[in-house]
N, CA, C and O atoms as a GROMACS GRO file, in nm:
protein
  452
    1UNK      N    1  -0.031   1.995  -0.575
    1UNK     CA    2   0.080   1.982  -0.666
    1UNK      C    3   0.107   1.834  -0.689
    1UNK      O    4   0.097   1.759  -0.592
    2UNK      N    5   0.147   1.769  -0.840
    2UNK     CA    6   0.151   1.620  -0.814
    2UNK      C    7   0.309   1.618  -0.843
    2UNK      O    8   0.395   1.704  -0.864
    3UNK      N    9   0.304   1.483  -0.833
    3UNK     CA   10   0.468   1.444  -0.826
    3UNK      C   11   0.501   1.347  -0.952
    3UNK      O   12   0.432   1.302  -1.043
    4UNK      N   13   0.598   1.338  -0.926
    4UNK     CA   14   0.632   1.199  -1.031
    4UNK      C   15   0.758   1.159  -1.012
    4UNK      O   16   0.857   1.231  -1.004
    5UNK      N   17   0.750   1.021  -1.003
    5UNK     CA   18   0.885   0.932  -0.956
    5UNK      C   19   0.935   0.895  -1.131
    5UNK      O   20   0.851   0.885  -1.221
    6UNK      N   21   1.097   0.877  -1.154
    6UNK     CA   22   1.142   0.900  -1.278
    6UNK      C   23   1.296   0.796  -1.280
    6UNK      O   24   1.368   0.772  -1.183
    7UNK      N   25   1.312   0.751  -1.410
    7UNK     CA   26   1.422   0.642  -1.401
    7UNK      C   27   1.537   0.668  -1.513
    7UNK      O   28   1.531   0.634  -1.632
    8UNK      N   29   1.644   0.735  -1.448
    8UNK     CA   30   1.689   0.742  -1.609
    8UNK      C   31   1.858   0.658  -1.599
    8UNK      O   32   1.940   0.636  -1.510
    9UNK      N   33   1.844   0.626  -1.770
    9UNK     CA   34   1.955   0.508  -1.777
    9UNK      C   35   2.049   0.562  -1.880
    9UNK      O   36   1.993   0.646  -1.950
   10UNK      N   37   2.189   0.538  -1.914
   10UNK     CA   38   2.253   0.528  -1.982
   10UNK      C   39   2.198   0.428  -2.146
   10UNK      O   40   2.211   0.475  -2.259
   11UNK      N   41   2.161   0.338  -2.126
   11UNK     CA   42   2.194   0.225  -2.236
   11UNK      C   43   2.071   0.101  -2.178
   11UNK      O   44   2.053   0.112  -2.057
   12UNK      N   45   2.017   0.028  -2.222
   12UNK     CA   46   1.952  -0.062  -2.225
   12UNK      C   47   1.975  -0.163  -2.136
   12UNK      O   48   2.046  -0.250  -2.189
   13UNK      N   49   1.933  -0.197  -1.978
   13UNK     CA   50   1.985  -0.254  -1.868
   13UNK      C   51   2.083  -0.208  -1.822
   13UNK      O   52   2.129  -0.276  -1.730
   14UNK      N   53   2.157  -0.090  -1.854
   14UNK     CA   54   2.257  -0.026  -1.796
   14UNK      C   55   2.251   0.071  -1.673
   14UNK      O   56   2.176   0.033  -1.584
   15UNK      N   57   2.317   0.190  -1.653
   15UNK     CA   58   2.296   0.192  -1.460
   15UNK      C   59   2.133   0.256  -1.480
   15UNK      O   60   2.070   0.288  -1.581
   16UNK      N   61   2.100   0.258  -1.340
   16UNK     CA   62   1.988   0.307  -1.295
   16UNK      C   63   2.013   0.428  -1.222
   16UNK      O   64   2.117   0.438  -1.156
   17UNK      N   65   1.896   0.559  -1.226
   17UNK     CA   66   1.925   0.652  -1.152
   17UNK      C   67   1.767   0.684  -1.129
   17UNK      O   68   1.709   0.728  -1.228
   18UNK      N   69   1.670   0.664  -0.980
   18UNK     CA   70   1.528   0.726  -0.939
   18UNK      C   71   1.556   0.836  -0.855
   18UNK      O   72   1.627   0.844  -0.754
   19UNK      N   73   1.477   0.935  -0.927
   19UNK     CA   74   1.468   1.050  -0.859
   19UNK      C   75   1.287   1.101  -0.857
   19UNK      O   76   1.188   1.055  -0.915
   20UNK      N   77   1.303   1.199  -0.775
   20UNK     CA   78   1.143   1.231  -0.768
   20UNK      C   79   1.146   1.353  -0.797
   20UNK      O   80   1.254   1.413  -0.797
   21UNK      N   81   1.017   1.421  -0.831
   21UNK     CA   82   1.012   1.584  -0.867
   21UNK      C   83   0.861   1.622  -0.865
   21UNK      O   84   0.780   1.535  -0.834
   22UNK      N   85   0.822   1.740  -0.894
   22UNK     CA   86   0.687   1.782  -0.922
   22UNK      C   87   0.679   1.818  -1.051
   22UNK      O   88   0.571   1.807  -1.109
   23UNK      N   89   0.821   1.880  -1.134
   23UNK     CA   90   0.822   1.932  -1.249
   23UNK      C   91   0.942   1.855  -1.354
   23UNK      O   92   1.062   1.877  -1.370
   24UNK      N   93   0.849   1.757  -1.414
   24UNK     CA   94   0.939   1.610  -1.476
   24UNK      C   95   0.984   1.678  -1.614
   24UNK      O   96   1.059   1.619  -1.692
   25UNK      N   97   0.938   1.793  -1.636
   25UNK     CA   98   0.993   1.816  -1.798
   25UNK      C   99   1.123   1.886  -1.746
   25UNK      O  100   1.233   1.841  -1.778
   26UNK      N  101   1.108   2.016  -1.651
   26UNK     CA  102   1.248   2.079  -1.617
   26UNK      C  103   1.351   1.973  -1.544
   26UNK      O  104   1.474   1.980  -1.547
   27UNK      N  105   1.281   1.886  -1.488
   27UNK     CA  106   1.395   1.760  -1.368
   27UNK      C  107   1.469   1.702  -1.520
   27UNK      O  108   1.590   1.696  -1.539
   28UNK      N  109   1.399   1.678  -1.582
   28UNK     CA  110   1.485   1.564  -1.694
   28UNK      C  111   1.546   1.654  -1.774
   28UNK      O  112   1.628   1.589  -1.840
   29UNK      N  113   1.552   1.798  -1.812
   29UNK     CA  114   1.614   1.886  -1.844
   29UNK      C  115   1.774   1.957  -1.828
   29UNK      O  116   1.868   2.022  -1.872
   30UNK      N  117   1.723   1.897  -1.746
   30UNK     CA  118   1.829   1.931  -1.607
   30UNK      C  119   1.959   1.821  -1.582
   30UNK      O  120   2.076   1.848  -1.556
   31UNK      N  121   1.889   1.678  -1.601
   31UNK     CA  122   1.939   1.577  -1.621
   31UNK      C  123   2.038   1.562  -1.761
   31UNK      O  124   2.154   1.524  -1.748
   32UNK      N  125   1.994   1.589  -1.872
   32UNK     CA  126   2.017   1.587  -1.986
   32UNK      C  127   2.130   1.715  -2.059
   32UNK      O  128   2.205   1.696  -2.155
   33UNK      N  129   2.115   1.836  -1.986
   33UNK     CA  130   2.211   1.929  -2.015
   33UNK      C  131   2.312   1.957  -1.871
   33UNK      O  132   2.359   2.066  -1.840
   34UNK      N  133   2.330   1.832  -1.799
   34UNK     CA  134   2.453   1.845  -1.691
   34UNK      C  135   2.424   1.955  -1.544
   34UNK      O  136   2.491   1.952  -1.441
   35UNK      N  137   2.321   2.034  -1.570
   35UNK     CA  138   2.308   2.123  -1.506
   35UNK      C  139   2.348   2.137  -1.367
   35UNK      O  140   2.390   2.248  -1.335
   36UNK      N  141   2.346   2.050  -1.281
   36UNK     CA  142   2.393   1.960  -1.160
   36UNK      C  143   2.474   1.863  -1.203
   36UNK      O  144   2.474   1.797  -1.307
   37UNK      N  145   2.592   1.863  -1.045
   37UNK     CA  146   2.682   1.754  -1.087
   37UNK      C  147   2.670   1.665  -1.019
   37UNK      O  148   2.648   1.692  -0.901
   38UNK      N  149   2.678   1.527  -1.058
   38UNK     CA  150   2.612   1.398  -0.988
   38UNK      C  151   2.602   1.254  -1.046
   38UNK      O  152   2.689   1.205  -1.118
   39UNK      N  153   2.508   1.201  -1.015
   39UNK     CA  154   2.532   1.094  -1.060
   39UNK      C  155   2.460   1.060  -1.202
   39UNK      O  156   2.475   0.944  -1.239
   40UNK      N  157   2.410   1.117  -1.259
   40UNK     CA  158   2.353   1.140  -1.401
   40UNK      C  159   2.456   1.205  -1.469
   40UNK      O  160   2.466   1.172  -1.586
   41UNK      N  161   2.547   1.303  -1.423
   41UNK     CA  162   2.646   1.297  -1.499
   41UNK      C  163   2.741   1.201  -1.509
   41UNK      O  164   2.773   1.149  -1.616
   42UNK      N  165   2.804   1.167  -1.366
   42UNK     CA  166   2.922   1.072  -1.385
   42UNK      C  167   2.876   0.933  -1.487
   42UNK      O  168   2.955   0.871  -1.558
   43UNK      N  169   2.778   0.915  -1.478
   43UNK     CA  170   2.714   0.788  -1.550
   43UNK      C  171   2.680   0.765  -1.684
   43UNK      O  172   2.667   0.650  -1.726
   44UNK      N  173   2.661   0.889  -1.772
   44UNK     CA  174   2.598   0.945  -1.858
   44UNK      C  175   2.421   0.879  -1.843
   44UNK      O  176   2.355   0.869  -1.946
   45UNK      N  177   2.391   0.859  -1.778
   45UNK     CA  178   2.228   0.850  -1.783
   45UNK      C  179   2.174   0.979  -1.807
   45UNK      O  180   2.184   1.077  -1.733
   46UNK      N  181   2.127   0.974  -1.894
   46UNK     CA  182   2.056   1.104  -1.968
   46UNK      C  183   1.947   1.062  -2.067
   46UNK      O  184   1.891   1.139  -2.145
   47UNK      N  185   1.923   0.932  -2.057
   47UNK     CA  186   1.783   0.891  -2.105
   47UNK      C  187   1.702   0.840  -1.990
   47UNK      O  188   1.729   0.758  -1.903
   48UNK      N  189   1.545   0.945  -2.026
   48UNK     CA  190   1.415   0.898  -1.957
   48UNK      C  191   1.396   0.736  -1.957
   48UNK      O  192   1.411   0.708  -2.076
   49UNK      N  193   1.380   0.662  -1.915
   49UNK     CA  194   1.342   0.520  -1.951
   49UNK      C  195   1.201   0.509  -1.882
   49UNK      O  196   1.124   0.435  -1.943
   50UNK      N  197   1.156   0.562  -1.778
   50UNK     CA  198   1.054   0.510  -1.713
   50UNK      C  199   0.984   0.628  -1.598
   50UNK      O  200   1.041   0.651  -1.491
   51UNK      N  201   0.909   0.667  -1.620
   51UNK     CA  202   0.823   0.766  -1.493
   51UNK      C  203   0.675   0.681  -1.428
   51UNK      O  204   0.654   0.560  -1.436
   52UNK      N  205   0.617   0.749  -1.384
   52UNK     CA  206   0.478   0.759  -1.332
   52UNK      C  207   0.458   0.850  -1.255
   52UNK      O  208   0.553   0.901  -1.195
   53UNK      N  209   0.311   0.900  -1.237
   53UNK     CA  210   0.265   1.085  -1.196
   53UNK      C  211   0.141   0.980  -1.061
   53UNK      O  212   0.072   0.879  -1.060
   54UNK      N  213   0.175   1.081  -0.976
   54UNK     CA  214   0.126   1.094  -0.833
   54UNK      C  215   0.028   1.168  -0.785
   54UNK      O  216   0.082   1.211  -0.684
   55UNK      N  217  -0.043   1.199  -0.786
   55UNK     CA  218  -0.136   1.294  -0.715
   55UNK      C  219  -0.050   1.390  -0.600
   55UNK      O  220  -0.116   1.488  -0.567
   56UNK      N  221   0.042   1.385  -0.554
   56UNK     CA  222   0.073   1.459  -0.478
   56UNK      C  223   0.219   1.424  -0.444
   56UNK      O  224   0.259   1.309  -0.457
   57UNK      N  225   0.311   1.540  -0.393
   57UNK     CA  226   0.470   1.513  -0.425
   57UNK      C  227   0.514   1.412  -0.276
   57UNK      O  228   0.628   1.368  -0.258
   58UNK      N  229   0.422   1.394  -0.201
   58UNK     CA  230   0.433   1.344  -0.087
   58UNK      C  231   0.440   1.170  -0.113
   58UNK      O  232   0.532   1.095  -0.083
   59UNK      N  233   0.302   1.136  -0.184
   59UNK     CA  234   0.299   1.044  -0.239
   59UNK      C  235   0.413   0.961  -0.324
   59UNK      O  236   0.446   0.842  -0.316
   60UNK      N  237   0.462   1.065  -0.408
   60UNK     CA  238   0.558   1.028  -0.499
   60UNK      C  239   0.693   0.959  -0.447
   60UNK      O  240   0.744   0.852  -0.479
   61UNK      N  241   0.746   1.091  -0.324
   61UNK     CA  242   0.877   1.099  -0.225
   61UNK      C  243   0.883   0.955  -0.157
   61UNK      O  244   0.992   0.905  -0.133
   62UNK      N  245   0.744   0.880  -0.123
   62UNK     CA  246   0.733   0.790  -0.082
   62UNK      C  247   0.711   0.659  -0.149
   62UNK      O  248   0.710   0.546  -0.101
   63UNK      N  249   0.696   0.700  -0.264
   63UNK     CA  250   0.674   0.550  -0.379
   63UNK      C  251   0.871   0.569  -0.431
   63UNK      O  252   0.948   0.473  -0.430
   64UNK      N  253   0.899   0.662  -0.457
   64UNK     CA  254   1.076   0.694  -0.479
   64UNK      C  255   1.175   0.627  -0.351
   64UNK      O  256   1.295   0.606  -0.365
   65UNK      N  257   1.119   0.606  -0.259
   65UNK     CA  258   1.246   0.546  -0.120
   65UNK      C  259   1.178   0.425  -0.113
   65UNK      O  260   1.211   0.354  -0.017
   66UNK      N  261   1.081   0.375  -0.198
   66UNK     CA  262   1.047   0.192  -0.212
   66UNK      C  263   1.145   0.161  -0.270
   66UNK      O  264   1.244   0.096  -0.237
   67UNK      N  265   1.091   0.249  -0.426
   67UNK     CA  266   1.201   0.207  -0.550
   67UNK      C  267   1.318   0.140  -0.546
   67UNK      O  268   1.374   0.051  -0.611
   68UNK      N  269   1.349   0.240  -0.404
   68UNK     CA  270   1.485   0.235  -0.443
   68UNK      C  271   1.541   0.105  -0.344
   68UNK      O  272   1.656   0.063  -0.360
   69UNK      N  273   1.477   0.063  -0.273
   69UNK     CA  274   1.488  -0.044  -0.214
   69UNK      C  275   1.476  -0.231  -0.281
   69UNK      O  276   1.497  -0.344  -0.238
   70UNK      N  277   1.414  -0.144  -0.444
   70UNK     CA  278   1.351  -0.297  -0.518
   70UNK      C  279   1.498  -0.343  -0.557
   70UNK      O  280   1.602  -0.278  -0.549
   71UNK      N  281   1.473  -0.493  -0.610
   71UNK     CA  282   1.639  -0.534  -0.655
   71UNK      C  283   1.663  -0.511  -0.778
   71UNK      O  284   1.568  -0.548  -0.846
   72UNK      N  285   1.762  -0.460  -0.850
   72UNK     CA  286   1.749  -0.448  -1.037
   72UNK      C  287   1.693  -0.504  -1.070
   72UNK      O  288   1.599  -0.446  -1.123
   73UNK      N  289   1.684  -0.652  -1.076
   73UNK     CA  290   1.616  -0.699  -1.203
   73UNK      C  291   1.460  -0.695  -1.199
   73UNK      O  292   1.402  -0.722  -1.304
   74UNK      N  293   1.338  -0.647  -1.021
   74UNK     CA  294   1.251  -0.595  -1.066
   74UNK      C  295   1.208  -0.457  -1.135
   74UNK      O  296   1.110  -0.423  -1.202
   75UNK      N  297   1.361  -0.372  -1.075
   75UNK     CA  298   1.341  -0.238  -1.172
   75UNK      C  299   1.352  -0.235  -1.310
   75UNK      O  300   1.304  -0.138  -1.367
   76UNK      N  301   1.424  -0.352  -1.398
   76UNK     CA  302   1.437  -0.397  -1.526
   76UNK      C  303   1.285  -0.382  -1.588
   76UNK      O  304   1.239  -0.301  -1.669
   77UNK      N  305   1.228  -0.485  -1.523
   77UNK     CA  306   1.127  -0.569  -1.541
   77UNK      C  307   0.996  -0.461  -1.546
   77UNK      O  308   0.902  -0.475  -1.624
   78UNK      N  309   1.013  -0.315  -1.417
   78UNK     CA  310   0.906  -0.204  -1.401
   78UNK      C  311   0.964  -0.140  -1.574
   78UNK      O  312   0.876  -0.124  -1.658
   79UNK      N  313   1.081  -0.115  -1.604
   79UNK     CA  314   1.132   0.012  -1.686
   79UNK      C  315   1.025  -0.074  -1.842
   79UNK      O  316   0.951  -0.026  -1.928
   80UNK      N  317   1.069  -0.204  -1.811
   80UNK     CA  318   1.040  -0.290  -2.013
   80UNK      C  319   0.853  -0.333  -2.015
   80UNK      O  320   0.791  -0.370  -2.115
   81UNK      N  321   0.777  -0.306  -1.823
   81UNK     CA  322   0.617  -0.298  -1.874
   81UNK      C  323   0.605  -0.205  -1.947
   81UNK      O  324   0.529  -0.243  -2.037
   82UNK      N  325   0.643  -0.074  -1.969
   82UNK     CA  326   0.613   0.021  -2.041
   82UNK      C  327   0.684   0.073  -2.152
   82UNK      O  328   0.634   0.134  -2.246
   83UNK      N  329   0.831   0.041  -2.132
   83UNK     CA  330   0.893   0.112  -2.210
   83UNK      C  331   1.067  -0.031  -2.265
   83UNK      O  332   1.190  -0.019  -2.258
   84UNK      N  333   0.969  -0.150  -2.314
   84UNK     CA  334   1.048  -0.262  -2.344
   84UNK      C  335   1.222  -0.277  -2.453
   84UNK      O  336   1.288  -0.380  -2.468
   85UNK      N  337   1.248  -0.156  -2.502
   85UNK     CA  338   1.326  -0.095  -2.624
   85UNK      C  339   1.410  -0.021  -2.522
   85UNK      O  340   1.529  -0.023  -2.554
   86UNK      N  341   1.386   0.040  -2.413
   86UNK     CA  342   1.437   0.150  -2.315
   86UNK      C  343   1.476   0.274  -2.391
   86UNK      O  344   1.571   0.349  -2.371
   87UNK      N  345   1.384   0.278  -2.481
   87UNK     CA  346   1.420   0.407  -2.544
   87UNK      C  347   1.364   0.537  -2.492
   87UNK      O  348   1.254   0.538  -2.437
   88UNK      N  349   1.449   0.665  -2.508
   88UNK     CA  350   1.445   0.753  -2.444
   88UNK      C  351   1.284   0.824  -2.475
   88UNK      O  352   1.234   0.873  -2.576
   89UNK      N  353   1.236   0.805  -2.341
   89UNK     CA  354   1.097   0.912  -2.319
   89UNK      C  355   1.082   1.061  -2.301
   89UNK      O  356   0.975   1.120  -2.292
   90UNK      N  357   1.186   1.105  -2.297
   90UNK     CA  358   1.162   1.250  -2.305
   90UNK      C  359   1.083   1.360  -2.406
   90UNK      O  360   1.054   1.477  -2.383
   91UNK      N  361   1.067   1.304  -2.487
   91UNK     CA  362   1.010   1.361  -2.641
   91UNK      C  363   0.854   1.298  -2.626
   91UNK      O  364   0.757   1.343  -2.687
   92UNK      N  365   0.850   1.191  -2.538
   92UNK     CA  366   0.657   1.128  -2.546
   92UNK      C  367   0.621   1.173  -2.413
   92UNK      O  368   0.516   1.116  -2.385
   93UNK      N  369   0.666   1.262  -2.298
   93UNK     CA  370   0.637   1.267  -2.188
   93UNK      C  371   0.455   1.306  -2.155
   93UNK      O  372   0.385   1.270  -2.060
   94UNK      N  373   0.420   1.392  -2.279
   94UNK     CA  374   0.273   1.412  -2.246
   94UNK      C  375   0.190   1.338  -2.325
   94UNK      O  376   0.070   1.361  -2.338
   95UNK      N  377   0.268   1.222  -2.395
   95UNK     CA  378   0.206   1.160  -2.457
   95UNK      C  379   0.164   1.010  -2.360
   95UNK      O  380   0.088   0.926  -2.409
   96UNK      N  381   0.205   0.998  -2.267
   96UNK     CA  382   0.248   0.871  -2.186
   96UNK      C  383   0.182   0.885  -2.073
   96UNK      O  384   0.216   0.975  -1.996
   97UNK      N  385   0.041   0.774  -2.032
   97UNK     CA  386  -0.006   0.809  -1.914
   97UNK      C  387   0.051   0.669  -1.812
   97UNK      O  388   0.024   0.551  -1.835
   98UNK      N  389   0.123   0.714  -1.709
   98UNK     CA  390   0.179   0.626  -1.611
   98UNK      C  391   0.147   0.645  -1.440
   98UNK      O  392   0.223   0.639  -1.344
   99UNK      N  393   0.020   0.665  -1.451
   99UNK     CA  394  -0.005   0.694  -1.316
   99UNK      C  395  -0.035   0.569  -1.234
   99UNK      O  396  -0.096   0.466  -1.264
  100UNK      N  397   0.016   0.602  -1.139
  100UNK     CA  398   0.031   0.515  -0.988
  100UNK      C  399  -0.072   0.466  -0.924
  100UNK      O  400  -0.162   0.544  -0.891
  101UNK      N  401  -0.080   0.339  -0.894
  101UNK     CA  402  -0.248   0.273  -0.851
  101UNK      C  403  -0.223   0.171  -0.743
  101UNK      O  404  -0.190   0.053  -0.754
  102UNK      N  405  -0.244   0.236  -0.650
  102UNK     CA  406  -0.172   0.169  -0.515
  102UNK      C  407  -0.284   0.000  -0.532
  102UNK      O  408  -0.372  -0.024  -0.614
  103UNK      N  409  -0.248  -0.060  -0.453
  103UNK     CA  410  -0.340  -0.239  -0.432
  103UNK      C  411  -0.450  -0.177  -0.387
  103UNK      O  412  -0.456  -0.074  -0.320
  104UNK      N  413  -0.536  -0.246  -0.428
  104UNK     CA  414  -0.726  -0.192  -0.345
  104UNK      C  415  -0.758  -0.157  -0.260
  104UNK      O  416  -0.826  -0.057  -0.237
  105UNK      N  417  -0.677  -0.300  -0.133
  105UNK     CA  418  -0.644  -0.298  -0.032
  105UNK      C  419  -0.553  -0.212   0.042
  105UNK      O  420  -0.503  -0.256   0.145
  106UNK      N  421  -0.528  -0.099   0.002
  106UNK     CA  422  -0.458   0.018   0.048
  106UNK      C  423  -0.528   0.111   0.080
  106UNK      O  424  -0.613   0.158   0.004
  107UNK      N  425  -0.494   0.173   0.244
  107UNK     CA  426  -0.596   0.255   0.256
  107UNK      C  427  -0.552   0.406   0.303
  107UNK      O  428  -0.618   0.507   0.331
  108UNK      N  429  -0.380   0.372   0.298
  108UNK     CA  430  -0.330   0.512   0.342
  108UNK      C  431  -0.194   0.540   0.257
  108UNK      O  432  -0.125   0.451   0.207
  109UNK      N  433  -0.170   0.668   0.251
  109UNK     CA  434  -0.031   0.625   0.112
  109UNK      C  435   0.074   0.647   0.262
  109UNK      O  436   0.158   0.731   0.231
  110UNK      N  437   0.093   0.605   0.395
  110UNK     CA  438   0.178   0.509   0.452
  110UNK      C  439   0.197   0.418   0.438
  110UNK      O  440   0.303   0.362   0.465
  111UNK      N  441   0.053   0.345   0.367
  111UNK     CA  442   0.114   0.187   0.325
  111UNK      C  443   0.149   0.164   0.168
  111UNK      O  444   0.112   0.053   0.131
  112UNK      N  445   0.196   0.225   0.089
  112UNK     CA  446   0.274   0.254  -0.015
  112UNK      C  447   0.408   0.187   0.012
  112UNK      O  448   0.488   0.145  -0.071
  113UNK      N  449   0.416   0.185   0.118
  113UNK     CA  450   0.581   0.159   0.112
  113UNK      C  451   0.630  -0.013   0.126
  113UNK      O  452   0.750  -0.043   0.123
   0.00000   0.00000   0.00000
């Protein structure tokens, strides 16, 4: 099963919210029609700004508790390599390949982190 780590924002440098999932079309679905109450609601973040797909949800769970450790302005900086406008990705999701490519020098996804 693969995973995918996911970033969604209100507004253009505005809040940040990473979450992880296996199933990124229903997770952002979910996000977007309130379905859960939380911090995507209180925030209105309900735009995709930024994903990448994992080979496996283990992988992902563990590239998602880096993330979340980076400081904003490198999460700025991850959201505008790909998606510089921060416009909402939900509508290009299978159009968009963002998969995860650990350093060369990596030889276990323990050292992912």
């Amino acid at each position: 099963m693969s995973g995918f780590v996911y970033m969604m924002s209100d507004k253009p440098r505005g809040v940040i919210y990473t979450g992880v999932t296996s199933d990124l079309h229903g997770r952002i679905w979910e996000h977007r029609n309130e379905i859960q109450k939380g911090f995507t609601q209180r925030y209105k973040a309900k735009n995709l700004v930024w994903f990448e797909s994992h080979p496996n949800i283990v992988l992902a769970i563990q590239r998602e508790k880096s993330l979340k450790r980076y400081l904003r302005e490198w999460k700025n900086k991850l959201i505008e390599g790909i998606n510089p406008t921060w416009m909402d990705l939900y509508e290009r999701i299978d159009e968009i390949e963002n998969t995860y490519r650990p350093h060369p020098n990596t030889r276990e996804w323990s050292d992912y982190n």
